[in-house]
C-alpha positions as a LaTeX table, in Angstrom:
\begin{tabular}{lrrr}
\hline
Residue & $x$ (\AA) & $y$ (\AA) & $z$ (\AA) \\
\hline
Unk1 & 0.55 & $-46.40$ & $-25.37$ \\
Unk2 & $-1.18$ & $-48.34$ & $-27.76$ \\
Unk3 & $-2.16$ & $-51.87$ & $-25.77$ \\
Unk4 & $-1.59$ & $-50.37$ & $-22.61$ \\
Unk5 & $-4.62$ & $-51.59$ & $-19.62$ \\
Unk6 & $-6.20$ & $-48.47$ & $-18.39$ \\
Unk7 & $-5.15$ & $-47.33$ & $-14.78$ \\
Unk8 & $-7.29$ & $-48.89$ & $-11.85$ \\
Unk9 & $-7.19$ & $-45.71$ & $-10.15$ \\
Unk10 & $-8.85$ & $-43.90$ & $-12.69$ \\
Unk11 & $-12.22$ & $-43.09$ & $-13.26$ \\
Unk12 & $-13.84$ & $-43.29$ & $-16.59$ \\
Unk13 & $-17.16$ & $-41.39$ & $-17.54$ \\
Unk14 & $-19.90$ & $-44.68$ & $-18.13$ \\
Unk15 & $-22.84$ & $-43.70$ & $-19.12$ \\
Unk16 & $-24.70$ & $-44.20$ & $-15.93$ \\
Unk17 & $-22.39$ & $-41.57$ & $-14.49$ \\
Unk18 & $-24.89$ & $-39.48$ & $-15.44$ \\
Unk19 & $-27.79$ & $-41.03$ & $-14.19$ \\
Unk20 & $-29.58$ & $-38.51$ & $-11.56$ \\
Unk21 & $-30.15$ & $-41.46$ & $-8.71$ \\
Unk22 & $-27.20$ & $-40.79$ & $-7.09$ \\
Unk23 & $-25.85$ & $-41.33$ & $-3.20$ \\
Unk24 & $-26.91$ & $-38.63$ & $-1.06$ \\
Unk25 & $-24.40$ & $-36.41$ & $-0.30$ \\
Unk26 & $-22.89$ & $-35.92$ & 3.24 \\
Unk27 & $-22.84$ & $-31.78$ & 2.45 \\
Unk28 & $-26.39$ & $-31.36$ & 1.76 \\
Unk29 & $-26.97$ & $-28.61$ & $-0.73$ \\
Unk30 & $-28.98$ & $-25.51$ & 0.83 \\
Unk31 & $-31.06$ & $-23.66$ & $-1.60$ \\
Unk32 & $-29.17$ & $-20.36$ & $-1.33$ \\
Unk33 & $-31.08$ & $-19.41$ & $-4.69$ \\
Unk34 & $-34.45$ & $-19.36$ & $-2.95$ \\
Unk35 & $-35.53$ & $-15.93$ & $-0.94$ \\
Unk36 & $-37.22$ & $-15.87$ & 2.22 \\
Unk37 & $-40.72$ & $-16.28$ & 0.75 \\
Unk38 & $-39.30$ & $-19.79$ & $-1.32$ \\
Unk39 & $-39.11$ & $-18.00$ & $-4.18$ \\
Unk40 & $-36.89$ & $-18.57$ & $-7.18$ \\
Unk41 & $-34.08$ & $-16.13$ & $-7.86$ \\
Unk42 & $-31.38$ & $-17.73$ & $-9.64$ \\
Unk43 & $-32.53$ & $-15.85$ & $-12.80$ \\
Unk44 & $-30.91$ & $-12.86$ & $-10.72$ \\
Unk45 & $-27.87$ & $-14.29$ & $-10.21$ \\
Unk46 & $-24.50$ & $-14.07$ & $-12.25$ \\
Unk47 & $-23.33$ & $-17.72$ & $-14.15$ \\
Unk48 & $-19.60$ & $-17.56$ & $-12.22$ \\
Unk49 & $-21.40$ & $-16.21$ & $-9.29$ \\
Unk50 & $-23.75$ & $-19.17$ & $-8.98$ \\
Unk51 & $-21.21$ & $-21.25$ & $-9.33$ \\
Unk52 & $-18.91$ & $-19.91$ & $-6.94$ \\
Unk53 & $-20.99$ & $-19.95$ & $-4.56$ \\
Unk54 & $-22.47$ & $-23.21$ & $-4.68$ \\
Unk55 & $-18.50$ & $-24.52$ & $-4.70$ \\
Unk56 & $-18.24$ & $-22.32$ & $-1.76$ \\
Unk57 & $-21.11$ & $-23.61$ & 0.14 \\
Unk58 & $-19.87$ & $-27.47$ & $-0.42$ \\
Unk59 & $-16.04$ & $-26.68$ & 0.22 \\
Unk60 & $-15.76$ & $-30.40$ & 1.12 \\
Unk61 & $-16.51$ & $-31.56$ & $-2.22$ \\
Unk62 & $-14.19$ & $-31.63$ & $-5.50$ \\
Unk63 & $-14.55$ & $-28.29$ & $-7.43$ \\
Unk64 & $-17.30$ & $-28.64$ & $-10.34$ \\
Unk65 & $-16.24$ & $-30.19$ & $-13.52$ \\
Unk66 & $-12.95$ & $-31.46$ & $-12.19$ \\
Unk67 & $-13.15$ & $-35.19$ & $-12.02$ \\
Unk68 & $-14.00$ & $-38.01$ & $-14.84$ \\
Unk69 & $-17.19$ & $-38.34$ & $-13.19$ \\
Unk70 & $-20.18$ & $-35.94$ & $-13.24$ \\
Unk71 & $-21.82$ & $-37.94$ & $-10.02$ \\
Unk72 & $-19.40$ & $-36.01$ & $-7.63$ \\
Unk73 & $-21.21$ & $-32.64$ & $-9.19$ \\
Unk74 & $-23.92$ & $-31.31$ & $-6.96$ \\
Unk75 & $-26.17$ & $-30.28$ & $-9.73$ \\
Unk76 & $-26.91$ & $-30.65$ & $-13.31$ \\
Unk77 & $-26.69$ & $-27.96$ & $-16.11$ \\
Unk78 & $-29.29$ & $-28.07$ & $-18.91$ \\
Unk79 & $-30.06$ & $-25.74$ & $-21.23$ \\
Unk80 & $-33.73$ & $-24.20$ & $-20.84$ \\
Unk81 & $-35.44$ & $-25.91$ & $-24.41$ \\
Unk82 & $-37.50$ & $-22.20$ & $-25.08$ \\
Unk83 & $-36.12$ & $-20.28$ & $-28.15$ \\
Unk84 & $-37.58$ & $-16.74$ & $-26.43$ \\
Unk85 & $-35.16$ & $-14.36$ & $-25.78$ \\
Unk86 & $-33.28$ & $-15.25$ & $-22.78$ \\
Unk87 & $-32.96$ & $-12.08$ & $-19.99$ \\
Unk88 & $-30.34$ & $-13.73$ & $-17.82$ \\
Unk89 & $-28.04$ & $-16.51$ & $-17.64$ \\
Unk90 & $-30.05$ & $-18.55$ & $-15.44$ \\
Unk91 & $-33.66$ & $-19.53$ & $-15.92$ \\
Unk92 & $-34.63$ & $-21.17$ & $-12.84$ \\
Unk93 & $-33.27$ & $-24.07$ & $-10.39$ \\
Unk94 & $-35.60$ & $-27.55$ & $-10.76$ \\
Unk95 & $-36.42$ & $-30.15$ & $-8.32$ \\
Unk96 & $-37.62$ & $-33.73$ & $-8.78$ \\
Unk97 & $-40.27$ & $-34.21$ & $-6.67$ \\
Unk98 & $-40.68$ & $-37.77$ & $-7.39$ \\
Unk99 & $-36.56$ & $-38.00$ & $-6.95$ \\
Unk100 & $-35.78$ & $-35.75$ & $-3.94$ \\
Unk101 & $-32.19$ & $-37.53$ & $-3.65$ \\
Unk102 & $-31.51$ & $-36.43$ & $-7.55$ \\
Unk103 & $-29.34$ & $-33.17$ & $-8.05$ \\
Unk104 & $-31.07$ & $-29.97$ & $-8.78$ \\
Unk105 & $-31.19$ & $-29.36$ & $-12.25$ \\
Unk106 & $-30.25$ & $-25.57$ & $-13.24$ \\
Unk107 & $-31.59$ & $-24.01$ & $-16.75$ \\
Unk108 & $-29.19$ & $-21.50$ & $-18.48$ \\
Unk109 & $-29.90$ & $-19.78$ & $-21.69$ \\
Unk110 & $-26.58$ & $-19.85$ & $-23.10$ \\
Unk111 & $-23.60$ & $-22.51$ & $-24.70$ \\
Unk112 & $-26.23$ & $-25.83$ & $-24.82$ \\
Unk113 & $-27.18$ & $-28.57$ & $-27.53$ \\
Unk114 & $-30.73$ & $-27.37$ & $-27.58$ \\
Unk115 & $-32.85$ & $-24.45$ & $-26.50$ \\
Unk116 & $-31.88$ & $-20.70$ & $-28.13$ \\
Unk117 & $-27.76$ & $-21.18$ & $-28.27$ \\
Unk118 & $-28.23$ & $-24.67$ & $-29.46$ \\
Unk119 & $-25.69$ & $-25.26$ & $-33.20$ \\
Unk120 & $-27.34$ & $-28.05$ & $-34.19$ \\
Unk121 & $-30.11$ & $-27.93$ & $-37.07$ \\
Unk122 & $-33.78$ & $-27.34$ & $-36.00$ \\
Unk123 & $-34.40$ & $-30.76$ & $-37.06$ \\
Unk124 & $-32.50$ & $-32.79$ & $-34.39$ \\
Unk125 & $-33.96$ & $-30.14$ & $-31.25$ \\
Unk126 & $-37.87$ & $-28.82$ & $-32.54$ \\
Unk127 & $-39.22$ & $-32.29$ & $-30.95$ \\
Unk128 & $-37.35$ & $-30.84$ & $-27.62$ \\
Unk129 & $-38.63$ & $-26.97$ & $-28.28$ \\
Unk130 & $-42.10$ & $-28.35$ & $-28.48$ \\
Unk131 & $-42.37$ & $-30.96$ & $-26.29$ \\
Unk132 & $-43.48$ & $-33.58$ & $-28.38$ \\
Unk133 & $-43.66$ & $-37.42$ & $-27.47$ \\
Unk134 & $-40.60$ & $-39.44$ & $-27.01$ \\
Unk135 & $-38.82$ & $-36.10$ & $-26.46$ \\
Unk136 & $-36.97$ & $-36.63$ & $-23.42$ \\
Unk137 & $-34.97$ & $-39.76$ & $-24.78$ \\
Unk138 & $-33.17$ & $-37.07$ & $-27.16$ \\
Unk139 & $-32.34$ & $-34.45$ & $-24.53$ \\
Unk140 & $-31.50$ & $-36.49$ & $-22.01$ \\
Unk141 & $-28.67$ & $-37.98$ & $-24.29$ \\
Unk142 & $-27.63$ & $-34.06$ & $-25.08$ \\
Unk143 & $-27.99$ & $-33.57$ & $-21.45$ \\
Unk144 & $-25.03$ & $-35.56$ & $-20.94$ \\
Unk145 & $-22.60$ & $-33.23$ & $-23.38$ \\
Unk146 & $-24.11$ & $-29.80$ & $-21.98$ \\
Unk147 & $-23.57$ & $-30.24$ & $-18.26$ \\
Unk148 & $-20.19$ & $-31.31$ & $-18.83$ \\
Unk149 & $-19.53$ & $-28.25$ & $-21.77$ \\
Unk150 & $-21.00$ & $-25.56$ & $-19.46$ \\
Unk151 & $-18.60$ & $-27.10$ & $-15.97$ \\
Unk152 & $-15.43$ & $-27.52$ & $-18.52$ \\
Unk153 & $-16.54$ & $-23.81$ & $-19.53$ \\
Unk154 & $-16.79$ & $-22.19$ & $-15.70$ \\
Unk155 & $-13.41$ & $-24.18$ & $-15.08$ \\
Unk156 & $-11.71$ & $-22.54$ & $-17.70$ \\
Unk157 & $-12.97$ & $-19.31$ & $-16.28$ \\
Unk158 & $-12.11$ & $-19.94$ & $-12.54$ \\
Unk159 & $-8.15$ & $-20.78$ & $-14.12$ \\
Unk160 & $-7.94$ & $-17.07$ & $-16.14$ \\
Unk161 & $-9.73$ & $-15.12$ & $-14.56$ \\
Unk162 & $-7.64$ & $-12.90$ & $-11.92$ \\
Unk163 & $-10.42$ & $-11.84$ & $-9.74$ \\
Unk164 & $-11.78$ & $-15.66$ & $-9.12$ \\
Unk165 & $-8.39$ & $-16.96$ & $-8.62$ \\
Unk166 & $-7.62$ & $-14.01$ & $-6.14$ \\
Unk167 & $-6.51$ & $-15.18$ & $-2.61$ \\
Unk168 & $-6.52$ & $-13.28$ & 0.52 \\
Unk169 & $-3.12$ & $-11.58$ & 1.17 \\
Unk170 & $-2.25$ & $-12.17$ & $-2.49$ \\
Unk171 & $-1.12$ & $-15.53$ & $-2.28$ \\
Unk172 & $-2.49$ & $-16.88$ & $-5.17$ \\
Unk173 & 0.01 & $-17.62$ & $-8.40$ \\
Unk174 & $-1.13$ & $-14.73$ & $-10.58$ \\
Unk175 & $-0.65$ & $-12.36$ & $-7.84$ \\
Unk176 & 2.94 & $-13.29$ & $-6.53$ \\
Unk177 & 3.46 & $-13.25$ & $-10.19$ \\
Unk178 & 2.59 & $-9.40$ & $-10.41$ \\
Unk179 & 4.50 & $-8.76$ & $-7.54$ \\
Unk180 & 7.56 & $-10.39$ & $-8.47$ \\
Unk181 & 7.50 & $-8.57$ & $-11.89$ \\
Unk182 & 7.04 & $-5.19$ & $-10.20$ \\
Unk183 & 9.71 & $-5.55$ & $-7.37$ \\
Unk184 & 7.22 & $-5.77$ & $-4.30$ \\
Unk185 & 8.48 & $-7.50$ & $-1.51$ \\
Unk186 & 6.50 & $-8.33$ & 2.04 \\
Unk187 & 8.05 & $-5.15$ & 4.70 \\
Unk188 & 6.40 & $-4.28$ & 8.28 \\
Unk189 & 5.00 & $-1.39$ & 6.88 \\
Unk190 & 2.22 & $-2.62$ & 4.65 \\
Unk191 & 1.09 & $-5.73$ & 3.38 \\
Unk192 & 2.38 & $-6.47$ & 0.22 \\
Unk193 & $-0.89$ & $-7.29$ & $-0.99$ \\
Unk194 & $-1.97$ & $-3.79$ & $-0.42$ \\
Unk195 & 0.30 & $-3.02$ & $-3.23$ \\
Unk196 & $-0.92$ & $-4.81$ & $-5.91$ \\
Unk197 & $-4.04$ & $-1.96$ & $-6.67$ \\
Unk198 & $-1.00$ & 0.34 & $-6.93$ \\
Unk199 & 1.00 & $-1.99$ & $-10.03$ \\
Unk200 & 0.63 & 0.18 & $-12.95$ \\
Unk201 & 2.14 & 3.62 & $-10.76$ \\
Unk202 & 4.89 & 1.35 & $-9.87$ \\
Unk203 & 6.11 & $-0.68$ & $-12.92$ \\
Unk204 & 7.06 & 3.32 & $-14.63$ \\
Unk205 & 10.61 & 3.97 & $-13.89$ \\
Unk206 & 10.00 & 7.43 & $-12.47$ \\
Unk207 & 7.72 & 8.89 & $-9.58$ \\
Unk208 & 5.15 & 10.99 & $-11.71$ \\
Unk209 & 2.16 & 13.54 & $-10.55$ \\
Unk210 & $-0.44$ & 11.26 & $-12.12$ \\
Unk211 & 0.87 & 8.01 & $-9.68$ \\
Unk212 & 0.98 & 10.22 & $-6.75$ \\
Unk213 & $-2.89$ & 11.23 & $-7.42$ \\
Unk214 & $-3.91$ & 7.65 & $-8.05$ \\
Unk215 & $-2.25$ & 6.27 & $-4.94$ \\
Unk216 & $-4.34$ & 8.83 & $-2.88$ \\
Unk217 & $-7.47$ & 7.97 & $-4.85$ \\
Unk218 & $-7.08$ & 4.64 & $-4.57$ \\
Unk219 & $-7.62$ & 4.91 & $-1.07$ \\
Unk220 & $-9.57$ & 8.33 & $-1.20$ \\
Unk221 & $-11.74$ & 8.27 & $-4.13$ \\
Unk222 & $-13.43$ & 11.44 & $-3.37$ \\
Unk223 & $-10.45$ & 13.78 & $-2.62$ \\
Unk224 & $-9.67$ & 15.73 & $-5.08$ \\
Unk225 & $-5.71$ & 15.69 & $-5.38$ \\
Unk226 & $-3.36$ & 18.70 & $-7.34$ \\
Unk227 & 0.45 & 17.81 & $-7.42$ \\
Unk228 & 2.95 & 20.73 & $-7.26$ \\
Unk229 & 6.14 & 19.00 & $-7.97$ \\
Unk230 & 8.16 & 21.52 & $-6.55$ \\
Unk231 & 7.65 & 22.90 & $-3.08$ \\
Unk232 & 10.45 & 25.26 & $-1.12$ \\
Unk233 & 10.64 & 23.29 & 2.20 \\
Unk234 & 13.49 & 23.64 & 5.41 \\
Unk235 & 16.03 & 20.94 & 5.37 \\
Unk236 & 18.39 & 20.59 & 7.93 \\
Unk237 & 22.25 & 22.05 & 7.21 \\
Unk238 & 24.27 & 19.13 & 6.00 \\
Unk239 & 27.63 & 21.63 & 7.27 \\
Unk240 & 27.01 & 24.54 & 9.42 \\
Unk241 & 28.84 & 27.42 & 9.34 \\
Unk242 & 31.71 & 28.21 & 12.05 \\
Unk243 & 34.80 & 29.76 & 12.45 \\
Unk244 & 37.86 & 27.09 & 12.27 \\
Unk245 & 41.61 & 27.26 & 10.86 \\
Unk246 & 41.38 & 23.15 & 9.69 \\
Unk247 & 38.22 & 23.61 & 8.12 \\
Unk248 & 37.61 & 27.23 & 6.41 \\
Unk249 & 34.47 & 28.10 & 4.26 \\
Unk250 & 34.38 & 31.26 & 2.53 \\
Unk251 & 31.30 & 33.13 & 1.54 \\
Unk252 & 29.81 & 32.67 & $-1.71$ \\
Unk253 & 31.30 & 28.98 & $-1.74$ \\
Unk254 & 27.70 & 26.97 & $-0.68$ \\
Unk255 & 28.38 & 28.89 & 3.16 \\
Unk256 & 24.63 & 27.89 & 5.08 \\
Unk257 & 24.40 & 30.50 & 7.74 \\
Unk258 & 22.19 & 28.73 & 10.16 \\
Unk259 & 21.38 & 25.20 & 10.76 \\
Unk260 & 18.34 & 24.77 & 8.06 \\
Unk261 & 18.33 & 25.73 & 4.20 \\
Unk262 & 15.54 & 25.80 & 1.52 \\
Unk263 & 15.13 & 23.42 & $-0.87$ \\
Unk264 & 12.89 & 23.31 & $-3.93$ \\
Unk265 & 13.44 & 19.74 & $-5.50$ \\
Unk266 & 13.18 & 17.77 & $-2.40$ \\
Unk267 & 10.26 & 17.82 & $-1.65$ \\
Unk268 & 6.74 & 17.76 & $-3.34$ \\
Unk269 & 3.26 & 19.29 & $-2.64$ \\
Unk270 & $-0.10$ & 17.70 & $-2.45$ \\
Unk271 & $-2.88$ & 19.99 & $-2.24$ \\
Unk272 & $-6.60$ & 17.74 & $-1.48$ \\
Unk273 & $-9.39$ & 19.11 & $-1.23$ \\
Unk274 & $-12.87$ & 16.71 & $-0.16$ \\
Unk275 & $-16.81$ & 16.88 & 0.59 \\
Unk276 & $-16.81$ & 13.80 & 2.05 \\
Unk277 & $-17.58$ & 13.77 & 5.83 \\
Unk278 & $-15.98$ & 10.50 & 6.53 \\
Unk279 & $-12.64$ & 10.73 & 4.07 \\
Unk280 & $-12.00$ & 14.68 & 6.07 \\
Unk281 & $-11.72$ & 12.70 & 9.79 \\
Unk282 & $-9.91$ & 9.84 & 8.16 \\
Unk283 & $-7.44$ & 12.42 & 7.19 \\
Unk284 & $-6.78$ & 13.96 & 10.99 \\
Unk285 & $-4.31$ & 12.50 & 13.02 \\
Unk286 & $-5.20$ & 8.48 & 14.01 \\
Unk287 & $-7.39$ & 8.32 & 11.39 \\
Unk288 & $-6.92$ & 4.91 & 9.17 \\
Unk289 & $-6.94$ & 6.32 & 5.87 \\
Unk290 & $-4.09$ & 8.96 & 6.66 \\
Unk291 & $-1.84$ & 6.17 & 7.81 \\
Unk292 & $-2.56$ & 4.22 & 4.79 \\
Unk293 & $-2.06$ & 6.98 & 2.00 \\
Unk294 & 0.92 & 8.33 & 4.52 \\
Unk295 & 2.59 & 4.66 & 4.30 \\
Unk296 & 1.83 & 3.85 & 0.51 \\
Unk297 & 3.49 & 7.04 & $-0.69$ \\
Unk298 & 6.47 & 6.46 & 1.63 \\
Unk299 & 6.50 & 2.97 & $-0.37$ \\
Unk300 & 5.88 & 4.22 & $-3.67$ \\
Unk301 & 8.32 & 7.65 & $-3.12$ \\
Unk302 & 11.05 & 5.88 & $-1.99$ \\
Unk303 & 13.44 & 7.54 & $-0.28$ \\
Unk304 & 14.57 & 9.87 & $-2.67$ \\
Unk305 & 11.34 & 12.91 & $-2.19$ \\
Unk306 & 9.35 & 13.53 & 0.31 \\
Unk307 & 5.98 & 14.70 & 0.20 \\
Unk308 & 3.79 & 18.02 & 2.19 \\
Unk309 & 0.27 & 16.88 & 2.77 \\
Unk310 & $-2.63$ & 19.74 & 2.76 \\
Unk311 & $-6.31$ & 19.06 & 3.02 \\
Unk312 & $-8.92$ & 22.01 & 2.31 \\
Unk313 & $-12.46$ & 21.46 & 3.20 \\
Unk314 & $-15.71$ & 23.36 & 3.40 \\
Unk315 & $-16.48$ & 25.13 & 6.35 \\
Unk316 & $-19.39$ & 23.23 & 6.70 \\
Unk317 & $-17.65$ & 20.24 & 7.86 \\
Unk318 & $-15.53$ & 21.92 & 10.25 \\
Unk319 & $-16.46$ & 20.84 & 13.82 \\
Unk320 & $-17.54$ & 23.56 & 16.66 \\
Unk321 & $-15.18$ & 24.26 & 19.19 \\
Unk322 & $-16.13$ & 22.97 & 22.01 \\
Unk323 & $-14.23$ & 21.75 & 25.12 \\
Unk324 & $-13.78$ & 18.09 & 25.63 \\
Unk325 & $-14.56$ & 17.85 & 22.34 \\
Unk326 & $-12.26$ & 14.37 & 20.76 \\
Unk327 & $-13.01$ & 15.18 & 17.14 \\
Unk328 & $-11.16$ & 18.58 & 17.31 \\
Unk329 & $-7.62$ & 18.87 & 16.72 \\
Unk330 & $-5.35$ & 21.59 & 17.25 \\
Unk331 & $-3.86$ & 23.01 & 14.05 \\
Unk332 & $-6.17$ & 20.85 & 12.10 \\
Unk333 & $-9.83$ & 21.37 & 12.33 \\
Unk334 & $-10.35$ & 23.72 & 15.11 \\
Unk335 & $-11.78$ & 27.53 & 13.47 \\
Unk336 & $-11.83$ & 29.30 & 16.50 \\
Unk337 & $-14.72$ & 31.85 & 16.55 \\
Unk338 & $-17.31$ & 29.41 & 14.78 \\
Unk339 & $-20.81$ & 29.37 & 15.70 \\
Unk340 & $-23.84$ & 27.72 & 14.40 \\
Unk341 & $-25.33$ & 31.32 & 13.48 \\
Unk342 & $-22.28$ & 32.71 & 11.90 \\
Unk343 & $-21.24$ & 30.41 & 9.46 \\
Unk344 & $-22.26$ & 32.72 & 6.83 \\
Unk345 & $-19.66$ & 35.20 & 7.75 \\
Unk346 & $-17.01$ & 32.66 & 8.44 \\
Unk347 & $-14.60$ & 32.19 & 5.14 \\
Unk348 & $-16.22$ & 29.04 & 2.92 \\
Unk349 & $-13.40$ & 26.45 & 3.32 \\
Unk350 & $-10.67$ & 25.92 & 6.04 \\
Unk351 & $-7.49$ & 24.64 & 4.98 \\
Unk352 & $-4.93$ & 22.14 & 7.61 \\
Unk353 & $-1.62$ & 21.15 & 6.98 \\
Unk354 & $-1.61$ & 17.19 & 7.25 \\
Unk355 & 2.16 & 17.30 & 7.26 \\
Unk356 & 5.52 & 15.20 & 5.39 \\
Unk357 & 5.18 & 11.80 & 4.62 \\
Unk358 & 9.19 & 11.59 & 6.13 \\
Unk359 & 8.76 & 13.36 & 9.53 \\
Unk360 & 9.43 & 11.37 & 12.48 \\
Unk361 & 6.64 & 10.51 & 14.38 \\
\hline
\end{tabular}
């Protein structure tokens, strides 16, 4: 309101805020753009990555760009004032040596007041392209707009950006957001952050071949996965046959002789096939990928289908038989009859049944 006394508590931006001669910092700023040699690499690094990082580094300090004050900032952003074409974000990281206490001052080639990006007419910014006296009064005064544009910029980023604002076990807003929309609640089985690389196979209303493949490669990207939706399987007899007066069946009327039947639309087959050394053990029994993909199809399934797991691999990767040996598995990977000097005669791949995601283990 109009006549109203600004709040006490509230910091306004004066224009020494700026000034470089500020208190030393209890989190003192390591140089984490510098190699071993002392070198200067922050022309290799990413804007948001820099800046990550150096908010990561000082986690005790206010995020950059987020108070009235740029003195609680641990560096300075100014443009770099050459007009060549700029190869990175970042030119280079300065030092004062004659003020060691002052921030670093970091160069970008992109979004400043003067130097290649700059709006403003060649007139107000060729005495700061080429250096000519009196100069520095000029860009020090832009100075004071282009550190504060380029931390206002990297803030907006950090707030719509999904992958910065991502929190381990998908805490963060945007991702309980997701998982609200799509139904996923926390279970013992898997995390429900695990999930949230599966959203687009689970916001479609039905259970397709294409979201079967991509929950397997999102776990096995180098399995190569066919879908069969229909695979003739033995189901237990929901009523066996028997001879009774209260409760007569007659043939031709769904009679099951036996106590198992075949069904085609129960369950559904997935054929793999890999050349990867390291995805064909995680597939054998204990490995860590088959209890992921086995638990993430159970989750994205449901409990209506079911789901017969083969893996075919060359026989190349098949171990030798060997007693003692904890890499074989019976039924799996053991090719009885292998040798080192008759692979060539030996068929080229070996196929193992993995099993159904529903039997009881």
């Amino acid at each position: 309101m109009a006549g109203t006394p600004p709040d006490a508590g509230v910091v306004l931006m004066m224009p020494d805020d700026f000034d470089d001669d500020v208190k030393k910092k209890e989190n003192v700023l390591k140089e984490f753009w510098r190699d071993k040699d002392g070198n200067d690499r922050a022309h290799a690094f990413n804007f948001y990555r820099f800046c990550q990082l150096l908010e990561k580094q000082l986690s005790d300090n206010k995020p950059l760009g987020s108070t009235f004050s740029p003195k609680n900032d641990a560096v300075r952003f100014r443009p770099h004032p050459g007009m060549g074409f700029p190869v990175s974000e970042l030119k280079a990281v300065e030092t004062s040596e004659e003020r060691p206490d002052a921030p670093p001052t970091v160069r970008t080639t992109f979004m400043g007041l003067y130097g290649v990006d700059s709006p403003l007419p060649t007139g107000y910014i060729d005495d700061i392209t080429q250096r000519r006296e009196g100069h520095e009064a000029l860009e020090a005064f832009l100075d004071i707009f282009n550190h504060r544009m380029m931390t206002q910029f990297y803030r907006i980023w950090r707030k719509y950006n999904y992958p910065a604002t991502f929190e381990e076990g998908g805490t963060d807003k945007t991702s309980r957001s997701l998982m609200a929309l799509t139904g996923i609640t926390d279970s013992g089985d898997v995390p429900a952050s695990r999930l949230l690389a599966l959203l687009q196979p689970l916001v479609r209303t039905t259970r397709t071949a294409e979201g079967i493949t991509s929950v397997i490669r999102s776990q096995a990207p180098n399995t190569q996965v066919t879908v069969k939706p229909h695979k003739v399987t033995r189901i237990p007899a929901g009523k066996r046959a028997r001879f009774s007066f209260s409760a007569q069946q007659r043939l031709g009327d769904h009679l099951v002789l036996g106590s198992e039947t075949s069904d085609a639309n129960y369950c559904i087959g997935v054929e793999m096939f890999t050349e990867d050394p390291t995805e064909a053990n995680g597939w054998l029994p204990g490995g860590q990928l088959r209890e992921d993909v086995f638990t993430l199809l159970r989750v994205y399934l449901g409990c209506d289908y079911d789901a017969s797991l083969t893996l075919t691999i060359p026989m190349k990767l098949a171990p030798l038989p060997r007693l003692g040996d904890r890499t074989l598995f019976a039924g799996y990977n053991v090719v009885l009859g292998l040798r080192e000097d008759n692979l060539d005669k030996m068929p080229e791949q070996v196929t193992m049944k993995l099993g159904r995601i529903r039997d009881k283990r």
